[in-house]
Each structure stands twice: as structure tokens, then as C-alpha cells.
C-alpha positions, 0 to 999 in steps of 0.5 A: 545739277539739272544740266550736268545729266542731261549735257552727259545724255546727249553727248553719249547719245552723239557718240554711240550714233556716230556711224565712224570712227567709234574708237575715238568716242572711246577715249573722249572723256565726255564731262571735260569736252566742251558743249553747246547745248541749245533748246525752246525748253529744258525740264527736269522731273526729279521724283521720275528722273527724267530730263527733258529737252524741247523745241529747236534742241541744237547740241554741238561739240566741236564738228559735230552737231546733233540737232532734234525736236525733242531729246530726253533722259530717262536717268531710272531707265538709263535710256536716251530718246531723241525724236522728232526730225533728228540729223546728226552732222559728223565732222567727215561731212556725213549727215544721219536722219532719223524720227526716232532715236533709243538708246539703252544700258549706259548708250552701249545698245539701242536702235534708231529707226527709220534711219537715213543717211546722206554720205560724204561722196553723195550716196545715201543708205536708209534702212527701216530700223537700226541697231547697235548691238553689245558686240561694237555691231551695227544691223540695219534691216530692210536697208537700201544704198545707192550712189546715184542721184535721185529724179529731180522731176520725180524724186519718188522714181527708182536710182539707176541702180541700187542695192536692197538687202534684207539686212546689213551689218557693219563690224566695227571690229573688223571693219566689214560691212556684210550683206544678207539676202542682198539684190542689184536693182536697175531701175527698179528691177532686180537684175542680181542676187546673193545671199551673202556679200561681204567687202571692207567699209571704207576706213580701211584702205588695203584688204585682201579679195577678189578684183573685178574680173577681166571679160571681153570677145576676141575674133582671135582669142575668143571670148575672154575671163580673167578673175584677179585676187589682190593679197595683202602681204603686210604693210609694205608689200602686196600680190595679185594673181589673175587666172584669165581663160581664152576659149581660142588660145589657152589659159594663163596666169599674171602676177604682180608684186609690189614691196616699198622699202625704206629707201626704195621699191620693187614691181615685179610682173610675170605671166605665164601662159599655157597655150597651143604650139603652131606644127606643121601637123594640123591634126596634132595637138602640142601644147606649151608653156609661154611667157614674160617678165616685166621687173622694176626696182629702184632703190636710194643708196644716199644724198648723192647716189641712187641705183635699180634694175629694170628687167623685160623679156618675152619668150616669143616675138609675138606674146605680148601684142598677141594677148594685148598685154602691152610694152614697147617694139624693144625690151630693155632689161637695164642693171644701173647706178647714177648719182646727181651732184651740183652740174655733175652726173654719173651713171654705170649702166648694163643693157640688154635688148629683145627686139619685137619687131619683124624686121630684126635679127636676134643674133644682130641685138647688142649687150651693152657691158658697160655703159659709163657716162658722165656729164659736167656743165660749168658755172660762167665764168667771168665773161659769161662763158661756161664750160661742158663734158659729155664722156663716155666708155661703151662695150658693145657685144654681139652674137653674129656682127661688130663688136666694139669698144669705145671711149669718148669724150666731148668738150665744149665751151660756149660764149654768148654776147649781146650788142646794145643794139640787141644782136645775140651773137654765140662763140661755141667751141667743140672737141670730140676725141674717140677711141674704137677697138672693133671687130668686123667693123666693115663690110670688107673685114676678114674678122680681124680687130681694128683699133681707131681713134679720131679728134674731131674739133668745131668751131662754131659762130651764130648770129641772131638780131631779134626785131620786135614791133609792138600791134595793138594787142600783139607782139610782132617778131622777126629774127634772121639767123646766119650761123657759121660751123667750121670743121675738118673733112672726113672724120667718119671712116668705115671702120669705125662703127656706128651703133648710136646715129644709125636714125637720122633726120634733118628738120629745123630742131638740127639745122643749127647745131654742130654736130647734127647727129644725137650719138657721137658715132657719126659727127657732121663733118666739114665746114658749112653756113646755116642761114634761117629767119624766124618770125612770130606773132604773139597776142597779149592773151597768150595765143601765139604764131611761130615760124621758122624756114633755113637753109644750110650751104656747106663751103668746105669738106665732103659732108657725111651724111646719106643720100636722102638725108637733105644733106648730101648735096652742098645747098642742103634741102630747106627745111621749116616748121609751122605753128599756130597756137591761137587763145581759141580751139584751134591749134595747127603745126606743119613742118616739111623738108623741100628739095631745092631744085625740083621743089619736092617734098621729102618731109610733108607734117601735118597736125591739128586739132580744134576742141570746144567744151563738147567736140574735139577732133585732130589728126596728123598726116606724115609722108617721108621720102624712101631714102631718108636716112634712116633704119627703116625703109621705104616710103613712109605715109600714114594718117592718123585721126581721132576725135570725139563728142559729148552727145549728153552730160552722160554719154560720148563718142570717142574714135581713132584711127590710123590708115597706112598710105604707103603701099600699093593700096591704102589699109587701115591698120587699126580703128577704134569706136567707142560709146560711153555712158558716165554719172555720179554712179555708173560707168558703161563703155562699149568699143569695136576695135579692128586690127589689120596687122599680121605678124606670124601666129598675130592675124587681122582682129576684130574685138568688141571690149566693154567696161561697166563700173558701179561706184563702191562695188567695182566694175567689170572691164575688158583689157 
């Protein structure tokens, strides 16, 4: 009889204290959830109806813990008082302090003061005096938040930052929390005021609103504002639209909108700019529209088959590095189905191509329609050989230039056998038949169609004979390797088209396969022997060392590849890698490509990077030959180097740069500094960017782009 109110009391004294989830103190039937109550002393004055509670009062209910000096119920007054060094510890890790707790009318109003709080990501919240209200409201006055960390030397000190308001209010219904005559402190001094702040508290996940706004400084753009506001639609879908505004080149709007259906999802991002058109007449003023689109969907159709869309378009050439929105040198809008079974694949596919690069022709870009494949790996077969099909059907259309046509397939059947003395021996066998229908296929074509055939069969046997001795602490390997490729000559004429081997280029990832090209357009013709030795070197504590250097001699046939690729001659350039991977922070690759006669580099890689726990830095140098088979031309040399240091726990440096070595005179394309500052509260970044890059209405731009995150309140970036 005395414990039954008291437990009663408390237990609502819990519930209407709970700063989360008040809709589940709503259907807790309080007389059946189980207590644990804990107390130096209860008394109970029956002729004032006053139960009291005393000393070390430990109340517990499942996750939740309320812990005071003294807790007490007054049943005539129906109030609840808790004093005295009151916590009250919720099940998300939240911790609430308080001296003095009230409650009042059947725990549905009262007030706690001297409130505290210590959340669960480490920010803190204290306010004079709390209350809640018959409305499901909860006012603090005179409160303080902040997420920074307090001085361990001088705790007393002010956060880094923090918001004092002289009152919050936290709308349980609808799941606001709304600051009145609120200021931004930094260290102390106030920096920022508004009179009203509203955003969500953060049990709700999506909720409409503005964004952080986008702000930065261009030389060629000017300065830069963008302010985005996110829409949500329903559950499923949402939208944001930014305005962005730049003093040297126009406005423009981007969009992005996003739906998840039951079985699949769209993205779809647009812009849509208002800028100045470039004239011959400097004193005119013509303004126009520009844009892009940049649209994704993929959506499920069963177990077994899965199809989508990818859209990208640009209305000029130069839009997207212009205004730093990003995407690749090339645009694929792609429309395409494909299904995966077992070893089996299939897909029907559509492209388009926008080109952004300077070096290309619009009219000379390819529609693909269609694009057909389909691919089967074998289960082995009773010796462990195993059987493959690549096939393909491919229409290829163009404004100006070749057209074709082409159906494809590859066969192949692979056998691998292993010696009781450990030699690895490898019997591939492959079979290439083409189909070509084209039109201006060569450059002597008069614009009459051709069709063409080919079958093209290989043979290949390669032979590995691994050596392994065993150190102290590591595993020593080496590995000769002599294959053997037999083929017909000839096999790539003029006439037939080559769309998908244009870019090719002989390092050791290709010195042992059939056929060397990625496409089936061009196949490596004739017969050749390839010869290499790879040696390793690989610690217990999983560092490691690798090399491999080979050599191809072609004994039969004219070859078809290109002067400069390495390959034109009969003994083939010598080709190699490097790798040293050790435990430690140092890891270094080299690969290269030597002419055998004269001992010329036509391939010089290099790349490394050494990283302890508050340094890094690395780079890679790369020097390619001018007649290297390829679409690009020219001497190709570049450096490229980044790095970083942790100066603090707080701040780093971090830059990067890339510097082309192959003109006459070296320039830096682009670099990069940047300095930022981090903590449990606040992120700060500053970055001077160069660009050294021209390309029509794009020159040479110096930017300063900065960031500054508050932890809960959002950030201001530069993009």
C-alpha cells in the first residue's frame, strides 16, 4: 500500500522527464512495467499524503535510470519533486542533470530547473529553468547548446562556438525545435543574431528547408552564391533547386530529383544557365540560355533481368569545366537491359556520345543502335578444361564517316595441367569470326558499302615452372615463363573498320595473351613466342616484392600493330614492371618499355608514396614516345605529386599538383593548397586553386574556395 504510489509517482516522474520519444511514455501501462526502486529511507505521512523517498534514491526501468537525493510525492497536490543531484540516463545514452524537479496535474505539466544535458554525440544543452507545457511543448529559458568540448585546463572557459537563445522551445508534435532571440558565439563573442530560428530535432530524418549555401571567388567567374532548398515530396522521392548567382558570368539553377520505386530508382540532375554569349561585337550585350542533364535510372524487372537509362548532354563543349560542375571528357547517354544467370550474360544496349574534348569532331561521334552481347564461361570438364563465348552484334552510325555493322563471336576453350614437378602448363585455343557491312571504311572508298568477313583461329601454349625457397621470414619466388601463340598472317584489312582497338598499348598485363588488343576490331596476327621471368619476394608479415621483365619474338606473319607500338619490329620492345609493397609506409611501382637496339625508353612509370600516421606524400612521373599507338599524339610527359601533413590534432595541409613536361617549355596545369582545421565541433578549410588550362570561352583561373561546418547547424562550402 505505501510503495504502490510512490513506485506510481516516480515512474511518471521518469516518463514526463524524457526529452525523446514521448509517444512511447504514452502507451506504457505504468502499474504492469516492471521497477527497481532503490532508497537509504522511504516514509509515508498518511494524514499529509506525502511519500518520501531519501538518500541514494536509484529508480530503474529497463534502460532507463533516474537517480536523486530525494524524491517525493505529494498525492493531495498531485505533484512529484525530485531534488538534490537528479540524472536521468535514457536508453539512447543521453544523460539529463538537473537540482530541482516539479511536476504537476497528473505529471502532464511542470518544470525542472537548472536543466543540463550531455547528448549522445557529446553535446551539451543547459538552460536556467525548463518546462513542459499541456500542449506536448517543452520551453527552456536562458538556454546554451554547443557540440564543442569544454578546456580541460579551464573548463570555465567559453566552447569554440555556441548558441545562446533567450528561449527554446521543443514541439514534440511537430518535431521542431524553434530558437527565439538566438546568438552565434565564437569564443565568446557573439558573431551572429536572429530573432527566430526554426529546424527539425533530430528524430526526424527528411524535412523540407534550406540547405547550406554554396559561396566561393573565382578570377573568372567572380564571386559565387548559391542557395539550395531541399523539397520533400513523399516518402519515396524528393527535390532540390539551388539559384547560384555569379557576378562575372550570369545566374543559373540546378536541380536534382530523386524517387525509389519498388524495384528500382531514378536521379535526375539538370541546370540551366542564363549567361553572356561570346560575339564578334564587344559593345553588344547577347544573352543566352545554356545547359545540362545528367539522368540515371535503373530499375529491377525480375530474379533474372534488370534494365535502366543513363542520360548526359551538355549544350556546349566547355559548360561543365566552365562553371566546375564536373562529369567526364565524354558523355554517354546509354538506354540498356541485361540479365545475369548461372555463367551466362546478356545485355542490349543503345549509346550516344558527346565528346568534350577539343581534339574532336561532332559529326565524327558514333550512335551506337544496337549494341548486343552475350557472354558464357563453361563449367570444366571432365579434364579441367572449360569452355568460353564472347558475341556480339554492333550497328554503328555516324553524321560524316564510316558506318558499319558488325557481328562477332569469340570461342575459346582453355586447358590447364600441372606436373608432379609443379611445371604449369596452359593449352588456350581460340576462334574469332567477323561480319562487316561498311561504308567508307578506307580512306580510298569512293562511298560504296563493303561487306567483309574474317576467321581468325589461335593456338596458344604457355608454360610457367614457379621455384620457391623458403628465408627466414620470407617466401622467395621465381618464375620463367615462355609462351608460344600460333596464328594466320594478315587478318586486319583496311576495309575493315576499327572502332574498338583504336588506343593500344604494350606493357606486361598483354605480353602473354592471344590476342593483345581489348576490342575484336584488330586481332594480333601471326605467330610469336613470349618469353618473361617473374620473381617475388614475400615477407610473413605481408609485405611484399614483385617483378616481371619479357620480351616477345614473332617468327611467322607480318604483325599488325603500329610503328611505336613496341611491336612492329620482330623482337618486340622489353617490357617490365616493379613493385615493392613493404609492411612499412613505403610503397614504389616502376613500370617502362625499352627499345632493344638503342636502349631507349618509349614507356618510363613511376610511382610512390611513403604515409606514417601524420605525413604522407607520393607522385607518379609518366613519359610516353610520340608514336605510341594510340589516338592521342605527341610526346606525352607529366608529373604529378600530392601530399599532406597533420600539423596539429586540429589542423592539416594537404596539396597537389600536376605539371606538363611535354612542350617546349614545362607549365603547371593545375595545383592546389589547402589548409583545414577539424574537431568534434567545427570544420574550417581554406584551398588556393590555379588552373593553367585554356579551351575557347575557359582561361587560366586562380580560385580561393573555402568550407565552414558547424556540427547540427550545417556549413557553408565552396563547389
Amino acid at each position: 500500500m505505501t510503495r504502490t504510489p510512490l513506485i506510481v509517482a516516480i515512474l511518471l516522474l521518469v516518463l514526463a522527464l524524457t526529452m525523446t520519444a514521448p509517444a512511447v511514455a504514452q502507451d506504457v501501462n505504468v502499474e504492469d512495467t516492471p521497477v527497481l526502486l532503490v532508497a537509504d529511507e522511504v516514509v509515508y505521512d498518511e494524514s499529509l499524503g506525502i511519500v518520501t523517498a531519501r538518500g541514494n534514491v536509484e529508480l530503474s526501468q529497463g534502460p532507463r535510470v533516474l537517480i536523486a537525493d530525494i524524491v517525493s510525492y505529494n498525492r493531495k497536490a498531485d505533484t512529484v519533486i525530485a531534488t538534490g543531484n537528479v540524472s536521468l540516463m535514457e536508453p539512447s545514452g543521453e544523460v539529463l542533470f538537473s537540482d530541482y524537479a516539479e511536476l504537476n496535474d497528473q505529471m502532464k505539466t511542470g518544470t525542472i530547473k537548472n536543466f543540463r544535458a550531455l547528448l549522445t554525440d557529446g553535446s551539451r544543452l543547459a538552460a536556467l529553468q525548463g518546462r513542459r507545457t499541456t500542449d506536448q511543448r517543452k520551453v527552456l529559458d536562458k538556454a546554451v547548446f554547443s557540440p564543442c568540448d569544454l578546456c580541460k585546463e579551464d573548463p570555465t572557459e567559453p566552447p569554440l562556438w555556441q548558441i545562446k537563445a533567450v528561449r527554446v522551445v521543443h514541439d514534440e508534435v511537430s518535431k521542431d525545435i524553434i530558437y527565439k532571440d538566438a546568438t552565434l558565439e565564437f569564443y565568446g563573442f557573439p558573431v551572429a543574431y536572429t530573432p527566430y530560428l526554426r529546424h527539425p530535432d533530430p528524430t526526424v530524418d527528411r524535412r523540407s528547408g534550406l540547405l547550406a549555401p554554396t559561396m566561393g571567388v573565382s578570377g573568372e567567374l567572380g564571386v559565387i552564391f548559391g542557395q539550395p532548398y531541399y523539397q520533400v515530396i513523399d516518402e519515396s522521392s524528393d527535390l532540390v533547386v539551388e539559384p547560384r548567382m555569379f557576378s562575372s558570368a550570369g545566374t543559373m539553377v540546378l536541380t536534382e530529383y530523386r524517387q525509389r520505386f519498388s524495384k528500382g530508382e531514378i536521379n535526375l540532375k539538370n541546370s540551366l544557365a542564363f549567361v553572356e554569349q561570346s560575339t564578334d561585337d564587344e559593345d553588344s550585350d547577347d544573352y543566352g540560355f545554356e545547359g545540362h542533364a545528367d539522368w540515371e535510372g535503373k530499375f529491377s524487372l525480375n530474379q533474372t533481368w534488370r534494365g535502366g537509362f543513363d542520360f548526359e548532354q551538355s549544350s556546349q563543349r566547355t559548360y561543365l569545366r566552365r562553371y566546375n560542375i564536373g562529369g567526364p571528357d565524354v558523355l554517354t547517354s546509354r538506354l540498356y537491359t541485361e540479365g545475369f544467370r548461372g555463367r551466362n550474360y546478356g545485355s542490349v544496349a543503345a549509346y550516344k556520345f558527346q565528346d568534350l574534348r577539343a581534339s574532336s569532331d561532332p559529326d565524327d561521334t558514333p550512335v551506337v543502335l544496337p549494341l548486343a552481347e552475350y557472354n558464357h564461361v563453361g563449367e570444366p570438364g571432365r579434364f579441367g578444361g572449360r569452355t568460353s563465348l564472347d558475341a556480339s552484334l554492333l550497328a554503328l552510325t555516324r553524321d560524316t564517316g564510316d558506318d558499319s555493322r558488325r557481328a562477332s563471336a569469340v570461342s575459346g576453350w582453355e586447358l590447364p595441367y600441372t606436373s608432379d614437378a609443379g611445371e604449369i602448363y596452359t593449352l588456350n585455343a581460340r576462334l574469332q569470326t567477323d561480319a562487316y557491312y561498311a561504308t567508307d571504311a578506307s580512306a580510298l572508298s569512293t562511298g560504296e558499302s563493303e561487306t567483309n568477313g574474317r576467321v581468325f583461329p589461335q593456338l596458344g601454349l604457355k608454360w610457367q615452372y614457379p621455384l620457391g625457397r623458403r628465408g627466414r621470414n620470407t617466401t622467395q619466388v621465381l618464375e620463367p615463363i615462355v609462351g608460344v601463340v600460333l596464328g594466320p598472317r594478315g587478318s586486319n584489312p583496311d576495309e575493315i573498320p576499327n572502332e574498338d582497338s583504336r588506343s593500344f598499348e604494350f606493357d606486361e598485363t598483354n605480353l602473354f595473351r592471344l590476342n593483345r588488343y581489348e576490342g575484336v576490331d584488330r586481332v594480333t596476327s601471326g605467330s610469336h613466342v613470349n618469353y618473361g621471368m617473374r620473381a617475388g619476394v614475400y615477407g610473413d608479415s605481408g609485405g611484399s616484392t614483385e617483378m616481371l621483365i619479357g620480351q616477345s619474338y614473332r617468327f611467322y606473319g607480318n604483325g599488325s600493330f603500329e610503328d611505336g607500338s613496341g611491336l612492329e619490329d620482330t623482337l618486340s620492345d622489353i617490357v617490365g614492371a616493379l613493385s615493392v609493397r613493404p609492411q612499412g609506409p613505403l610503397t614504389f611501382t616502376y613500370r617502362f618499355r625499352l627499345d632493344p637496339e638503342d636502349a631507349t625508353l618509349n614507356r618510363n612509370e613511376i610511382g610512390a608514396q611513403y604515409a606514417v600516421s601524420r605525413f604522407y606524400v607520393g607522385g607518379g612521373y609518366v613519359t610516353l614516345d610520340e608514336t605510341a599507338n594510340s589516338d592521342l599524339t605527341g610526346d606525352r610527359e607529366q608529373l604529378d605529386l600530392y601530399g599532406g601533413v597533420a600539423v596539429t590534432d586540429h589542423w592539416r595541409i594537404a596539396g597537389n599538383l600536376t605539371h606538363d613536361l611535354s612542350q617546349d617549355h614545362s607549365r603547371l596545369l593545375r595545383g592546389r593548397l589547402g589548409f583545414t582545421y577539424t574537431d568534434e565541433c567545427v570544420l574550417f578549410g581554406i584551398d588556393f586553386e590555379r588552373s593553367n588550362i585554356s579551351d575557347e570561352d575557359i582561361e587560366p583561373d586562380d580560385r580561393v574556395m573555402f568550407r565552414l561546418v558547424l556540427t547540427h547547424l550545417g556549413g557553408v562550402e565552396s563547389k
